[in-house]
C-alpha positions as CSV (number, residue, x, y, z in Angstrom):
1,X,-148.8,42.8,-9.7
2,X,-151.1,39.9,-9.5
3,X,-148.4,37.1,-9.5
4,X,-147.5,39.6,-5.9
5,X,-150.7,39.1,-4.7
6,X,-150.8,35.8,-5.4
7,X,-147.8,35.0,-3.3
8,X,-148.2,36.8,-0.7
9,X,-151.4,35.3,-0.3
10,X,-149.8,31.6,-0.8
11,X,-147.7,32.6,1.8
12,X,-150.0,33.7,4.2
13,X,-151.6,30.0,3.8
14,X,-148.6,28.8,5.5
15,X,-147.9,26.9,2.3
16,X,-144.3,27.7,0.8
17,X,-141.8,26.5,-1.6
18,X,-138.5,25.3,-0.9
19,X,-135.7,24.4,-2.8
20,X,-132.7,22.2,-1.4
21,X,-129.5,20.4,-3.3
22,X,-127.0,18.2,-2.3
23,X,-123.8,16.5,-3.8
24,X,-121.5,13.6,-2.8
25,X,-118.0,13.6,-4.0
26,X,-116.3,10.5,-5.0
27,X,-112.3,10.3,-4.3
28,X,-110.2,7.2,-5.1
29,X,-106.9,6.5,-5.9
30,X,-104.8,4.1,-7.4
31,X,-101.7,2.4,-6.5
32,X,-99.6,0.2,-8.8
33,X,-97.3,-2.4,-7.8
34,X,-93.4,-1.4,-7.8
35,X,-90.8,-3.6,-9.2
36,X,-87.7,-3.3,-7.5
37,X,-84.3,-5.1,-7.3
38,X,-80.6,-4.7,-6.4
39,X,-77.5,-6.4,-5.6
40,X,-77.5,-6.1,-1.7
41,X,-73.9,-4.6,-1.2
42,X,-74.0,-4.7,2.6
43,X,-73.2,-8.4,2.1
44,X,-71.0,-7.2,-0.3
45,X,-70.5,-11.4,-2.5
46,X,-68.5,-13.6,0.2
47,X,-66.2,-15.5,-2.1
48,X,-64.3,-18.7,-0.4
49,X,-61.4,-20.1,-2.2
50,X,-59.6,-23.6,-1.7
51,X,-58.0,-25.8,-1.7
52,X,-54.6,-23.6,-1.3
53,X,-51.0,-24.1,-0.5
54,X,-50.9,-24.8,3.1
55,X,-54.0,-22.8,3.7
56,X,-52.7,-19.5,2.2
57,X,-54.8,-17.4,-0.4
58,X,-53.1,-18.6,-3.4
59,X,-56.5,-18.3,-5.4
60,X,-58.5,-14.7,-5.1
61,X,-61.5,-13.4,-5.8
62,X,-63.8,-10.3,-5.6
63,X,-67.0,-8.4,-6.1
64,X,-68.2,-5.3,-7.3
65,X,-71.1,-3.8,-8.2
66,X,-72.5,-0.8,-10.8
67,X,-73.4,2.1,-9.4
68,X,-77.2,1.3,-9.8
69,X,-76.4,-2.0,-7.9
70,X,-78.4,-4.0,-11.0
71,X,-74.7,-5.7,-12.3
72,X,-72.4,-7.5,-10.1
73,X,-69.0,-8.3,-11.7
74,X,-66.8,-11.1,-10.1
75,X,-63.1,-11.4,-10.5
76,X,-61.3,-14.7,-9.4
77,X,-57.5,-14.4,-10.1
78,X,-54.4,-16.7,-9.7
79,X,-56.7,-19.7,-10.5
80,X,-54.8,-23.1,-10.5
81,X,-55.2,-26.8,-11.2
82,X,-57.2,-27.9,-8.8
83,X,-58.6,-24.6,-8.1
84,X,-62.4,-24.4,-6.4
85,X,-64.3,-21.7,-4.6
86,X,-67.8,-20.4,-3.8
87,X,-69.2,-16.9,-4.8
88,X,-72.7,-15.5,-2.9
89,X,-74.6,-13.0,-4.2
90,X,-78.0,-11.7,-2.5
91,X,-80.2,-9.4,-4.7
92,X,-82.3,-7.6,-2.4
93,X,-86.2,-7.9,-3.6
94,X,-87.5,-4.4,-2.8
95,X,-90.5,-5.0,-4.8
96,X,-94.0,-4.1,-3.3
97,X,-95.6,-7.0,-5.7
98,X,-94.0,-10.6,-6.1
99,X,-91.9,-11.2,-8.8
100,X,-90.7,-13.9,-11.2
101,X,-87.1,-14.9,-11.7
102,X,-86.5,-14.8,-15.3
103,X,-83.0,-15.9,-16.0
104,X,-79.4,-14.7,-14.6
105,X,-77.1,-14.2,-17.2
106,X,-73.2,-14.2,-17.0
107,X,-72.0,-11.8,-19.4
108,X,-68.7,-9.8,-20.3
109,X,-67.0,-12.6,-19.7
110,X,-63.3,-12.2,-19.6
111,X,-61.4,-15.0,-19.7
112,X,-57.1,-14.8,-19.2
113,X,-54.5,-18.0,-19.4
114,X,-57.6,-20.7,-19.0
115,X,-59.4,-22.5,-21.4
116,X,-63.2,-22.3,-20.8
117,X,-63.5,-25.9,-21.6
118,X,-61.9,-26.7,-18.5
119,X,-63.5,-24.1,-16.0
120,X,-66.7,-24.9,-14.8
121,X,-69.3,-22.8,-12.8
122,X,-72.0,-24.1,-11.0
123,X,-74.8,-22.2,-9.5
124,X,-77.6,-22.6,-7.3
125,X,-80.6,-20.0,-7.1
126,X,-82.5,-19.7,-3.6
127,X,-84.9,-17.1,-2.7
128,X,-85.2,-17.2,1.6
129,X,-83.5,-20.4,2.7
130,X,-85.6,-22.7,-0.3
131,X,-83.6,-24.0,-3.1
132,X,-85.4,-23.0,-6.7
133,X,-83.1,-24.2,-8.8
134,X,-79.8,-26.0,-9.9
135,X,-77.4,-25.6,-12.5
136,X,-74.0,-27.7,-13.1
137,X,-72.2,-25.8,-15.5
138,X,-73.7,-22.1,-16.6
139,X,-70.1,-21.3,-17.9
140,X,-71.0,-23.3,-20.7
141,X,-74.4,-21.4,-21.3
142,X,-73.9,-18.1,-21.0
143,X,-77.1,-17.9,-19.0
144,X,-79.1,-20.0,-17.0
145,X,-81.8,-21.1,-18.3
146,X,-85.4,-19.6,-18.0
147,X,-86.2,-20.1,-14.0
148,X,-89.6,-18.8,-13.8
149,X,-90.0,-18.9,-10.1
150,X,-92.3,-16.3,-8.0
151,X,-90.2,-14.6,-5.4
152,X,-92.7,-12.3,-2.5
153,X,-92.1,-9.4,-2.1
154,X,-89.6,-8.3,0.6
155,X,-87.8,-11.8,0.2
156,X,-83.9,-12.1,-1.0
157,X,-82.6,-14.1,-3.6
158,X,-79.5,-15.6,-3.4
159,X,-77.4,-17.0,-5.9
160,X,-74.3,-19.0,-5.2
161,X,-72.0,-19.8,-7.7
162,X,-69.4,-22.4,-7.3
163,X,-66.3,-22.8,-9.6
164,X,-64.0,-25.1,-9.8
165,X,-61.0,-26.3,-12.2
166,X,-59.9,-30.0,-12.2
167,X,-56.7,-31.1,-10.8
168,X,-55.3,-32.6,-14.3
169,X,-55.6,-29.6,-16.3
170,X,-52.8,-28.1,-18.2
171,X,-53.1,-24.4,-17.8
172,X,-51.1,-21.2,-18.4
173,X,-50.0,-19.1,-15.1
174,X,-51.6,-16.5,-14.1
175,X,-55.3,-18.1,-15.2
176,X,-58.3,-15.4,-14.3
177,X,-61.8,-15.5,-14.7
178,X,-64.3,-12.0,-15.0
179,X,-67.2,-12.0,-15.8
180,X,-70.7,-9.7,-15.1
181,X,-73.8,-11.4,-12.9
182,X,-77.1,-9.9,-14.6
183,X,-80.1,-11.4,-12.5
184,X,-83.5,-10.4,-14.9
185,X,-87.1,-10.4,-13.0
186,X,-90.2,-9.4,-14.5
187,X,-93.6,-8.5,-13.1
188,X,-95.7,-11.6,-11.6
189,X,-98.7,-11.8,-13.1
190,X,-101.5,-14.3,-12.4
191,X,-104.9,-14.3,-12.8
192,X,-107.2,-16.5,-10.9
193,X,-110.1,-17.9,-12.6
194,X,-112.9,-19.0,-10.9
């Protein structure tokens, strides 16, 4: 009964006793970088052929692509001595971060009445309009060879690759050439030291 009293006359003072709280909430959150690339099949791999027999399309060629757009596969038929020709190929870089070119292999390669020896095919790897890199003869690789090149994001890469057959060769009919067009890219990473 006293501590009643005792309040109550505390109270009466004017004096009182308050009690008060507060909190802050933190939110964040965090966003990683996305890798993406595929064949852009819109431009679906121009492939020009010459020179031919009074201009006709004695030499073919064509493109397709996997499903998941990550493997193009080049055919280029009724090859000839003599026998050259361009094939373009724009991987679309859908990535959010930049990206390094690795390496582009040519795989499953398929090879019908030729003799590799005396096939060649060039390439030339360009991201935008700039020219990153050369090759004369990846036939002969198998791959070309580690690029290590940093692409931006949003930006194409294009890779033409030219293929020719000199005019002296002895050849079977009927020569063909197929093979698969594996671009690899891996995360950019770079850290700035300062």
């Amino acid at each position: 009964m006293f501590a009643l009293i005792l309040a109550v006359a505390v109270m009466l003072m004017g004096a009182g006793y308050a009690y008060w709280t507060d909190s802050v909430t933190f939110s964040n959150t965090v966003k990683t970088g996305q890798v993406e690339l595929a064949y852009d099949t819109a431009n679906a791999g121009s492939i020009e052929v010459g020179p031919n027999f009074n201009n006709n399309a004695v030499a073919t060629g064509s493109v397709s692509y996997s499903e998941d757009k990550k493997i193009a596969t080049v055919a280029l038929n009724n090859l000839f001595p003599g026998a050259i020709g361009e094939v373009t190929l724009v991987v679309k870089n859908l990535s959010t971060i930049p990206v390094k070119i690795k390496e582009i292999k040519l795989n499953s390669i398929s090879i019908s009445n030729l003799s590799k020896d005396n096939f060649t095919i060039g390439a030339k790897v360009y991201y935008g309009n700039e020219l990153i890199k050369t090759f004369d003869n990846i036939l002969a690789l198998e791959a070309i060879p580690t690029i290590d090149e940093v692409v931006p994001a949003n930006t194409d890469v294009i890779v033409k690759l030219t293929y020719s057959m000199p005019k002296d060769v002895t050849t079977g009919e009927n020569g063909s050439i197929k093979f698969n067009v594996t671009p690899t890219f891996t995360q950019f990473n770079e850290v700035n030291e300062e």
